[in-house]
BAMARGU-93021 format. One line per field, with one value per residue: residue number from 0; x, y, z of N, C-alpha, C, O in turn. Coordinates in Angstrom, 1 decimal. Layout:
// residues N
seq	(NUM  ...) .
n.east	(X  ...) .
n.north	(Y  ...) .
n.up	(Z  ...) .
ca.east	(X  ...) .
ca.north	(Y  ...) .
ca.up	(Z  ...) .
c.east	(X  ...) .
c.north	(Y  ...) .
c.up	(Z  ...) .
o.east	(X  ...) .
o.north	(Y  ...) .
o.up	(Z  ...) .
// end
This chain:
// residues 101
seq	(0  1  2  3  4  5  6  7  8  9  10  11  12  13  14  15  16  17  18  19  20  21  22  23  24  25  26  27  28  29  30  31  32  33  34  35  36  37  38  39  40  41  42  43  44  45  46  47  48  49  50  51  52  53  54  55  56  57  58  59  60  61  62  63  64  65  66  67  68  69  70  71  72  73  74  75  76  77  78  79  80  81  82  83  84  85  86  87  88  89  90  91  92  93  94  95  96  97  98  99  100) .
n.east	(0.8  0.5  1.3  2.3  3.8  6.6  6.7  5.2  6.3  8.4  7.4  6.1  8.5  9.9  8.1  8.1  6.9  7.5  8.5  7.4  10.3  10.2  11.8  13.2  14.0  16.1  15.1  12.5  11.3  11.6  10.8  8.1  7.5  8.2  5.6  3.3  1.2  0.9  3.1  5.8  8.6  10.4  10.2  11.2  13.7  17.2  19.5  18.5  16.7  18.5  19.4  17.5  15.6  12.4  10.9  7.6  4.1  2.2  -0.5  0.2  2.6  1.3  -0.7  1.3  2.9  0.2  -0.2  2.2  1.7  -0.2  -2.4  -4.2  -5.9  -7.6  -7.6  -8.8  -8.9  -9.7  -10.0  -10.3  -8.9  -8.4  -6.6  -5.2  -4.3  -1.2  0.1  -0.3  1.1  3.0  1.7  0.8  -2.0  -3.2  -5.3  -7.1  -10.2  -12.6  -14.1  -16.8  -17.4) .
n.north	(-1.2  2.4  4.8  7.3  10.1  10.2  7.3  6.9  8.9  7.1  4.7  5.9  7.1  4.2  2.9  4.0  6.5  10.0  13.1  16.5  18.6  22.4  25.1  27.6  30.6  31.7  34.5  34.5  32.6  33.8  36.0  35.1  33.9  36.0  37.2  35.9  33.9  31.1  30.2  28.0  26.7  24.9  22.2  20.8  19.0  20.7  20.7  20.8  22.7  25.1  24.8  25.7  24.0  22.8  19.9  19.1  17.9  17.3  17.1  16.1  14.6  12.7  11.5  10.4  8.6  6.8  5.8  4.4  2.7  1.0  2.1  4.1  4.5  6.2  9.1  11.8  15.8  18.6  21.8  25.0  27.1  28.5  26.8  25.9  22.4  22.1  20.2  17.0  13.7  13.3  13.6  15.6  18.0  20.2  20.3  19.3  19.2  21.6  23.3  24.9  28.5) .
n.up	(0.0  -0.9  1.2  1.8  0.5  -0.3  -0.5  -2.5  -5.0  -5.1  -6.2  -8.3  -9.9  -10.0  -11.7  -14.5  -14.6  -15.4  -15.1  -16.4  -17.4  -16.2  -17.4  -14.9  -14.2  -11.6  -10.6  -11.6  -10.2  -7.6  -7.6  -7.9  -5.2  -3.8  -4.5  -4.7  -2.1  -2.5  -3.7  -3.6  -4.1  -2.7  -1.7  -4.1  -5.5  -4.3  -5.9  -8.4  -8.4  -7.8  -10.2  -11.7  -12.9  -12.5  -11.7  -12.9  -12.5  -15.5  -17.6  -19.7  -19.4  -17.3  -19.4  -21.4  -19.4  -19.3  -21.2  -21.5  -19.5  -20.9  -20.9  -21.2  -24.1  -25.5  -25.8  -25.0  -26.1  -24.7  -25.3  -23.6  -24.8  -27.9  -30.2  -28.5  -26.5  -27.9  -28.3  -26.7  -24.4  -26.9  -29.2  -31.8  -31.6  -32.6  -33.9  -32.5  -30.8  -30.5  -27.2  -26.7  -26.0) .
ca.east	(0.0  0.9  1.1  2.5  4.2  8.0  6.8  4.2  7.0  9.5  6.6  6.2  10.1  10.6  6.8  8.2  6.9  8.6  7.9  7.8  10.7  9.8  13.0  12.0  15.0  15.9  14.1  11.3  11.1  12.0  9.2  6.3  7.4  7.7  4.4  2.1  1.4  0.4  4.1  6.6  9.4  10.9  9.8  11.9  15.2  18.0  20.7  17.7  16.0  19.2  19.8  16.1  14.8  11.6  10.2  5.8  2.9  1.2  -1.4  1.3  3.3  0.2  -1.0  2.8  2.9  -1.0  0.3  3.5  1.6  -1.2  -4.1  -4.4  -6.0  -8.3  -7.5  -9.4  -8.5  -10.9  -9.2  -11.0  -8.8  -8.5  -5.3  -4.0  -2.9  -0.4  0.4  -0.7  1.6  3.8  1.1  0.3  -3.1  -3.5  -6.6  -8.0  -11.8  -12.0  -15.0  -17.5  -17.7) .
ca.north	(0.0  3.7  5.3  8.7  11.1  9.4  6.0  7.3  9.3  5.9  3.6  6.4  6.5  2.3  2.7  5.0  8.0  11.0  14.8  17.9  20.1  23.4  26.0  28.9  31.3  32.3  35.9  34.5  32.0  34.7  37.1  34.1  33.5  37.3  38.3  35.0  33.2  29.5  29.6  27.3  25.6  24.4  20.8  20.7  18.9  21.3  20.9  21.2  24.3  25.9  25.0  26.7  22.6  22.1  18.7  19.1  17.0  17.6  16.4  15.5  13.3  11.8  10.8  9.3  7.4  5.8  5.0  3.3  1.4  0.4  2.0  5.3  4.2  6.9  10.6  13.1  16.4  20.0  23.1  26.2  28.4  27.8  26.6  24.8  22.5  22.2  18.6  15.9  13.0  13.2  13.7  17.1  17.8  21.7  20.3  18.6  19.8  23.2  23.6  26.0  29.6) .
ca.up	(0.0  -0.7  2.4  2.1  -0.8  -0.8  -1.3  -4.1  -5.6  -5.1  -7.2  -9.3  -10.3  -10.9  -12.5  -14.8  -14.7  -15.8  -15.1  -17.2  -16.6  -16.5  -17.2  -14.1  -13.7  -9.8  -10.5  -11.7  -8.4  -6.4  -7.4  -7.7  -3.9  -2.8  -4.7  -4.5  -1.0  -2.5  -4.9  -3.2  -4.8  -1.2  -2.0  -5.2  -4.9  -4.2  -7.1  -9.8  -8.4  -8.1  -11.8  -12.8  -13.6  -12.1  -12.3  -12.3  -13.0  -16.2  -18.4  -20.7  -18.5  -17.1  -20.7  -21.4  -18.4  -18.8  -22.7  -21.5  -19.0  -21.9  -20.1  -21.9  -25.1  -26.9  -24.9  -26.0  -25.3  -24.9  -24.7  -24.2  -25.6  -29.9  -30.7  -27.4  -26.4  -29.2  -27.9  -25.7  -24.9  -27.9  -30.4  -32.3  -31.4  -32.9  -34.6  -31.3  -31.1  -29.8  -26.9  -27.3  -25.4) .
c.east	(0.9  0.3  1.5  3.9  5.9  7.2  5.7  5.4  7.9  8.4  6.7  7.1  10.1  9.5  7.6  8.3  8.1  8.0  8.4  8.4  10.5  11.3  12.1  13.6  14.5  15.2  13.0  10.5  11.0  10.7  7.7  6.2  7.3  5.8  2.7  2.5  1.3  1.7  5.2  7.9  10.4  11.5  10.4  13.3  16.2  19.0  19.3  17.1  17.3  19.7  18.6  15.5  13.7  10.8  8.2  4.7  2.0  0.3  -0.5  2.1  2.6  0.0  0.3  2.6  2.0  -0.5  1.1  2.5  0.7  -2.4  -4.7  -4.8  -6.5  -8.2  -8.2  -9.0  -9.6  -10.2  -10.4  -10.3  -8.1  -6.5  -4.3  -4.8  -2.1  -0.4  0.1  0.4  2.4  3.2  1.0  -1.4  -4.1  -4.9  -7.5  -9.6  -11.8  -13.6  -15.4  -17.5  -19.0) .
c.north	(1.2  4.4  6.6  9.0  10.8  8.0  6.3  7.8  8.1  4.9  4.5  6.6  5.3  2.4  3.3  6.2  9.1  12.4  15.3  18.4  21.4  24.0  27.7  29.6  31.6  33.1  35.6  33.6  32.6  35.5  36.5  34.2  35.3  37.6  37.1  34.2  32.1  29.1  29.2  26.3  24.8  22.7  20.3  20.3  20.5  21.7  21.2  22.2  25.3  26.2  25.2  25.1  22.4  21.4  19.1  17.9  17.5  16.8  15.4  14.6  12.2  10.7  10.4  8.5  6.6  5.6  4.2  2.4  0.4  0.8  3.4  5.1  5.0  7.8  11.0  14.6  17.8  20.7  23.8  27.4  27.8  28.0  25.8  23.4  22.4  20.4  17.8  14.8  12.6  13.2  15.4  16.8  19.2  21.5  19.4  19.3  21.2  23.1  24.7  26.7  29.6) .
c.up	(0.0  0.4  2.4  0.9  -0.9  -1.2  -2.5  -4.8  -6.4  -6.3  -8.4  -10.8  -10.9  -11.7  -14.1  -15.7  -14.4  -15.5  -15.7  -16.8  -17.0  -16.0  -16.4  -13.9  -12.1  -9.7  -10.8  -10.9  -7.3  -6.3  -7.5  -6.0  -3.1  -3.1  -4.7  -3.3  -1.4  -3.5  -3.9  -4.4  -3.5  -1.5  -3.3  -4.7  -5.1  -5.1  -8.6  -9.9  -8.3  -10.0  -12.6  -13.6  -12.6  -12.3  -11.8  -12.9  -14.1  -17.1  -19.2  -20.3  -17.9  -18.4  -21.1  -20.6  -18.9  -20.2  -22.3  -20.6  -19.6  -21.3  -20.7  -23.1  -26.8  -26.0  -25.7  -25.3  -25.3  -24.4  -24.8  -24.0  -27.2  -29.4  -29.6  -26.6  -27.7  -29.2  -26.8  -25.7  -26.3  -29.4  -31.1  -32.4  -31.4  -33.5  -33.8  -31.9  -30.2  -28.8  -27.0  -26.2  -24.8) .
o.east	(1.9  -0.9  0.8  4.8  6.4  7.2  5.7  5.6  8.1  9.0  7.3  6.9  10.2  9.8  7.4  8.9  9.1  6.9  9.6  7.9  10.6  11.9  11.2  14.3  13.4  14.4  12.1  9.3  10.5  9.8  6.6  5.1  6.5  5.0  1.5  3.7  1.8  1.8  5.7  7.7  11.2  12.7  10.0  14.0  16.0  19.4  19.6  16.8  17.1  20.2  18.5  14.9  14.1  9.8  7.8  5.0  1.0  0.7  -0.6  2.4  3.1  0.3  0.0  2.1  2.4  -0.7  0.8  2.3  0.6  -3.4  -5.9  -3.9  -6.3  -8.9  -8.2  -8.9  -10.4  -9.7  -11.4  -10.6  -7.5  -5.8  -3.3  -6.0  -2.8  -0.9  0.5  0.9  2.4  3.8  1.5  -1.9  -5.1  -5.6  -8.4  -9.9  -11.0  -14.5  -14.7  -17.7  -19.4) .
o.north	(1.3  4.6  7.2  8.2  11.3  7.7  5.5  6.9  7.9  4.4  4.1  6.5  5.2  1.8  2.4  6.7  9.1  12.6  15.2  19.0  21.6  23.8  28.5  28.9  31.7  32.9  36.3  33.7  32.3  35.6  37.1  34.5  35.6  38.0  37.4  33.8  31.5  27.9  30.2  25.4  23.9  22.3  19.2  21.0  21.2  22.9  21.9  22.7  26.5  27.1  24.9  25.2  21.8  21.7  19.3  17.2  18.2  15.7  14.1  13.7  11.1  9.5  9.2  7.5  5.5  4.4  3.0  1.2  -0.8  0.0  3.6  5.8  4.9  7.4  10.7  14.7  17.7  20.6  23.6  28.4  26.7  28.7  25.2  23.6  22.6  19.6  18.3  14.7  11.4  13.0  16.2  15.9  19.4  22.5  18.8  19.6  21.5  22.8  25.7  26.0  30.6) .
o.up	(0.7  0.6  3.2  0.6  -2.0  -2.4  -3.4  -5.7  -7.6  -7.3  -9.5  -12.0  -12.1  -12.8  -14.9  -16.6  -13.7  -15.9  -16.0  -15.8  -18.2  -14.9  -16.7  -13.2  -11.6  -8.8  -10.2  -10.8  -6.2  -5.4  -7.4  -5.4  -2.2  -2.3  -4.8  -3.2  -0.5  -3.9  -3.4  -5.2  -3.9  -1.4  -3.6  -3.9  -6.1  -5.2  -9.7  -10.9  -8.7  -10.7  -13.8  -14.7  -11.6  -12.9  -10.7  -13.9  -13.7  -17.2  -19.2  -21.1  -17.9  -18.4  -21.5  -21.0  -19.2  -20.3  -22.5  -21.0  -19.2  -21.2  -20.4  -23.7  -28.0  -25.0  -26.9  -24.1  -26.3  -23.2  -25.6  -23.4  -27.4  -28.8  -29.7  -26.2  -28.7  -30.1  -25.7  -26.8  -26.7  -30.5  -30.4  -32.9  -30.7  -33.6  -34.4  -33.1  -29.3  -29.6  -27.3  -25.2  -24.2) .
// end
């Protein structure tokens, strides 16, 4: 049983899943955390937040993983703004279906 947020991480890892890195310069960490109370990067290993790599959870890594494990079979995706996402899981998906306003 998963019991708490290292051993989820630890399955998550050997399972594996991968996270989106997002490139965040120090200044633009610095002033998320002066000027919004809910932006933390704390919880981010130490050598990768200093080098502006932070690993997150997105749609797109989700839908990778549940492909590799064979359980993701027909995504569909709804943006509601025209034109995004660009991509889902490794596909081009600029001509997804757009929802309506």
């Amino acid at each position: 049983m998963i019991g708490d947020r290292a051993v989820a991480q630890d399955w998550l890892r050997l399972s594996g899943y991968r996270p989106t890195t997002l490139e965040i310069s120090s200044m633009t960490r610095l002033g998320a955390r002066l000027f919004e109370a809910n932006v933390a990067f704390d919880d981010h290993p130490f050598d990768r937040r200093m080098a502006g790599q932070i690993d997150v959870v997105t749609v797109e890594s989700i839908v990778d993983f549940m492909r590799a494990r064979g359980v993701a079979h027909d995504v569909k995706v709804v943006s509601l703004t025209p034109g995004f996402p660009q991509k889902i899981g490794g596909e081009d998906r600029s001509s997804a279906p757009q929802a309506e306003r």
